[in-house]
C-alpha positions in Angstrom: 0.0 0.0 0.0 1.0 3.5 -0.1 2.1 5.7 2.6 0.6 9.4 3.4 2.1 11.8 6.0 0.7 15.6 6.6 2.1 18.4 8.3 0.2 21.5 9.8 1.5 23.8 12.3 0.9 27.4 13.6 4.4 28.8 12.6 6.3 27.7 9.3 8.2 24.6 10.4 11.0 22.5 8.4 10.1 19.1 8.0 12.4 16.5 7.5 11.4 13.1 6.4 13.3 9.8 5.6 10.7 8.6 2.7 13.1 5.7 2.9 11.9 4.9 6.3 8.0 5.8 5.7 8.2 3.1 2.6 9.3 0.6 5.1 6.2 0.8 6.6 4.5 -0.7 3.6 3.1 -4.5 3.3 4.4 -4.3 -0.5 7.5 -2.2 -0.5 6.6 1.2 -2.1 8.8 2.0 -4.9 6.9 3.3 -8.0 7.3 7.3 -7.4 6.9 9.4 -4.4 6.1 13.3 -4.1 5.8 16.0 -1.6 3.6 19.2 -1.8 4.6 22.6 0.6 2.1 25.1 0.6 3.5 28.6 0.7 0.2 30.9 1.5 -1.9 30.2 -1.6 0.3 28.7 -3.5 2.4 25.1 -3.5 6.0 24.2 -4.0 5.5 20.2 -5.8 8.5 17.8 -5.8 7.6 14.4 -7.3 9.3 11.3 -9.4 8.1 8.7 -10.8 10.9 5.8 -9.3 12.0 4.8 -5.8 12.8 7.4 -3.0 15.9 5.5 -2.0 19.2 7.4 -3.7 17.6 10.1 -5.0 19.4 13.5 -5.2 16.0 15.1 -5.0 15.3 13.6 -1.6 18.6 14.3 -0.4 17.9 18.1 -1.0 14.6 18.1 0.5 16.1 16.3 3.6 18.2 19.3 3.4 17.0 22.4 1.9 13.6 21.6 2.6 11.0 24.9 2.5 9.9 25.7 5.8 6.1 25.6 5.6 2.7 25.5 7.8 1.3 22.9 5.5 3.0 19.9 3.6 1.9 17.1 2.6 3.3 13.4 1.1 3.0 10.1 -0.7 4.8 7.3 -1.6 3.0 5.1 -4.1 2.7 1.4 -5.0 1.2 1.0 -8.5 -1.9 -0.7 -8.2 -3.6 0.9 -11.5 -1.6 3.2 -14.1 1.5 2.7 -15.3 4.7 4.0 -13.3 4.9 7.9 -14.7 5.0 11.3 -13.2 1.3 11.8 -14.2 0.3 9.5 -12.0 2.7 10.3 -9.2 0.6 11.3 -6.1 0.0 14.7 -4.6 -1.7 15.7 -7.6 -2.4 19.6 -7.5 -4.9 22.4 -9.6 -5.4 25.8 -9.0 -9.0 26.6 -8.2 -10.2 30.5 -7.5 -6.2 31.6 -7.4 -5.6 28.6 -4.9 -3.6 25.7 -5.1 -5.2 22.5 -3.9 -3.8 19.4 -3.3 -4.8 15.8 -2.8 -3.1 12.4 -1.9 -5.2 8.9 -2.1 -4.2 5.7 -0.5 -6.1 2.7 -1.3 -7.5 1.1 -4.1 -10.9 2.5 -6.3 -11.7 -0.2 -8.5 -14.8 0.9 -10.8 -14.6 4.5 -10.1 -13.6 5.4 -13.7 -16.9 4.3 -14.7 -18.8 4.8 -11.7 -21.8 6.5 -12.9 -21.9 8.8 -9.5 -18.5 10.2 -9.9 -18.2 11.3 -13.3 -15.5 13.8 -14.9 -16.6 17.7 -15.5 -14.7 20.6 -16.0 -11.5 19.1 -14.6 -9.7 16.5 -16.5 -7.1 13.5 -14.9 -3.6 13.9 -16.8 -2.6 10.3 -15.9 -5.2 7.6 -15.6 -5.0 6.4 -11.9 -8.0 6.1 -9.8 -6.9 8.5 -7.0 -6.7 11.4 -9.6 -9.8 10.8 -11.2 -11.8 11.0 -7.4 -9.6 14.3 -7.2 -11.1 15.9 -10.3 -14.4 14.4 -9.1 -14.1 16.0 -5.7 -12.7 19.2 -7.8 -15.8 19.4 -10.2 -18.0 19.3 -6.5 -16.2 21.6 -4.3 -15.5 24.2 -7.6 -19.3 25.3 -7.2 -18.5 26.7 -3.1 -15.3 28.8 -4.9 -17.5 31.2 -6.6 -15.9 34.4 -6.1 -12.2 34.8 -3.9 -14.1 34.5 -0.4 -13.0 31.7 1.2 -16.3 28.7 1.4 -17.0 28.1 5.3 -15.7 25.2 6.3 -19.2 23.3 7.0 -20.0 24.1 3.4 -16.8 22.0 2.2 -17.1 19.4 4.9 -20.6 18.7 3.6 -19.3 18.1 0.2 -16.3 16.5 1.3 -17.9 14.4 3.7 -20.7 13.1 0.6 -17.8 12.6 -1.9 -15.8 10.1 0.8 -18.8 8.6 1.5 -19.5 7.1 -1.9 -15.6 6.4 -2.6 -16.0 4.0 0.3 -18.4 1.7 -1.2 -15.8 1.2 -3.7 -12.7 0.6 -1.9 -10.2 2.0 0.6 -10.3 5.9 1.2 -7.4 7.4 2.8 -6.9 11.0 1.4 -6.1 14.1 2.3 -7.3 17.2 0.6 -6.2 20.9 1.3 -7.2 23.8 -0.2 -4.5 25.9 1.2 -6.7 27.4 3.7 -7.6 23.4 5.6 -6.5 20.6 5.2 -9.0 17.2 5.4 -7.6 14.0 6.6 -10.5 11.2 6.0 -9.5 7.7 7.6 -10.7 4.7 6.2 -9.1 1.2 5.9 -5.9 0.0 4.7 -3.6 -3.3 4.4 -2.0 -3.8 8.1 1.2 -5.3 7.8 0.8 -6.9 11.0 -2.1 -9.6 9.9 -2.4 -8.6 6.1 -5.5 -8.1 6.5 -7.6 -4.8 5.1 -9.3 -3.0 8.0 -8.7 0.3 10.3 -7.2 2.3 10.9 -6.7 3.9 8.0 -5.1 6.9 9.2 -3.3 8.2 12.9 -3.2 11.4 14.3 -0.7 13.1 16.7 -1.2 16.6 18.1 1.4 18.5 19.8 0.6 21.9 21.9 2.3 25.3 22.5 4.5 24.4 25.7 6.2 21.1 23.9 7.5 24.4 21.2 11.0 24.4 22.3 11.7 20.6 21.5 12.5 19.1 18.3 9.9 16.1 17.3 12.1 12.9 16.4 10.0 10.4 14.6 10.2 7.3 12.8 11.7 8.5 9.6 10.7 12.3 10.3 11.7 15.1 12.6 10.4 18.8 13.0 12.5 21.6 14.0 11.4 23.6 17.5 9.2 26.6 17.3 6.5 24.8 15.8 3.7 26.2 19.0 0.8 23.9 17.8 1.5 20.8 15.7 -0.7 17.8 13.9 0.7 15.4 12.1 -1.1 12.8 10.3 0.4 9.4 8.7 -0.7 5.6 7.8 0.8 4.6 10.7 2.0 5.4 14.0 5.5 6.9 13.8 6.2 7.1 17.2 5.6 5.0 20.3 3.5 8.7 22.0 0.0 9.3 21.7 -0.9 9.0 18.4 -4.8 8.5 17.8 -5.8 5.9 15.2 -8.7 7.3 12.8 -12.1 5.7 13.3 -13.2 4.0 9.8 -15.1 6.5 8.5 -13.8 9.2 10.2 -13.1 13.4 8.4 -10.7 15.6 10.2 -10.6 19.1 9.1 -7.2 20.8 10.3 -5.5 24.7 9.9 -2.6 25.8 11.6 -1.8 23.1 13.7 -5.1 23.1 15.4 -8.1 20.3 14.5 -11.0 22.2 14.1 -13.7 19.4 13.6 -14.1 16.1 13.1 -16.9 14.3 11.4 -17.8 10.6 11.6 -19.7 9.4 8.2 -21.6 7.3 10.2 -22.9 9.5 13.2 -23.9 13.3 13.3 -20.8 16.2 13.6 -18.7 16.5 16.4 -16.6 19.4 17.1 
């Protein structure tokens, strides 16, 4: 399966990340292409390519020289439909009302090319993976809240948000996250555990840091964030750490901004803040 990890803190932090170390986490070994997305106010600086994360002079430089940013997020793919190319190398990003969004699928979609539901409008997949064609589905949906440069509320898009993950999960495994450079949504579903192979939650976990643990570095499995972060969440397929991480419930929407969750939503039960 592939791996997804999501950063979003108060301040701009550096995050460092081993992708080495997050493929290692994987039942199959995740080598077909790997990409990371750093949001820069509006906007979104993309690294991506289409091959194995292990001796690549790109990842070196991001372990490196990585941008400091409030909002990052990655994937490491295994191939399970499309063929190994850049086009179908995962965050996948398009501009909507002068915004960058971003989105990053783990799981498998089988049908939803053809679903009759979740058919293609105004936006238009460049490769021909599943997880990009739910993105321009999801884009096509939300597009209608970004009418003029105001900024949707945030129950408007979870509404929408909340509907479209619903109806992926009758198809398969939905793990994405989607930001629109203002929040970023974190939906849990199910995924392949390494431990039993079997496919089942969590799909996603959660850790949240707070203001007074600022001054120390975080040390992970295969990531680390500087200090000076103030309020932190990260989100990954697993557990990076032996702290308190949260596991998602199946089912469950997260909508995050500056290092602070501001609701979450279970697709089976009413809103929760």
């Amino acid at each position: 399966m592939c791996e997804l990890l999501a950063m979003s803190s108060s301040r701009p932090s550096h995050l460092t990340f081993s992708l080495q170390a997050l493929t290692e986490h994987s039942v199959h070994g995740s080598r077909d292409g790997w990409g990371a997305a750093f949001y820069a106010g509006r906007d979104v600086a993309l690294f991506r390519e289409p091959g194995a994360a292990s001796g690549s002079a790109l990842v070196d430089f991001l372990q490196t020289q990585g941008p400091s940013t409030t909002l990052a997020i990655s994937h490491i793919r295994h191939a399970t439909m499309g063929e190994v190319a850049l086009a179908n190398t995962q965050p996948f990003v398009r501009e909507v009302m002068g915004r960058m969004h971003a989105f990053a699928h783990n799981g498998n979609l089988p049908g939803v090319q053809h679903h009759p539901g979740l058919t293609l409008g105004r936006y238009r997949p460049l490769g021909n993976t599943d997880s990009e064609h739910a993105f321009c589905v999801l884009l096509d949906r939300i597009h209608e809240l970004w009418t003029t440069t105001e900024v949707p509320t945030l129950d408007a898009r979870l509404s929408v948000i909340s509907a479209f993950a619903s109806e992926l999960r009758q198809l398969g495994p939905a793990n994405f996250f989607y930001a629109d450079s203002d929040v970023l949504f974190a939906h849990g579903d199910r995924r392949l555990q390494a431990e039993d192979g079997r496919t089942r939650s969590p799909g996603l976990w959660v850790l949240e840091r707070r203001c007074e643990d600022s001054d120390k570095a975080l040390h992970a499995d295969g990531i680390s964030v500087d200090p000076g972060f103030q309020d932190l969440v990260l989100i990954a397929s697993v557990a990076l750490t032996d702290g308190p991480w949260r596991a998602f419930a199946e089912g469950e929407l997260v909508a995050i901004t500056m290092g602070t969750v501001l609701k979450s939503v279970s697709l089976d039960e009413p809103p929760r803040a």
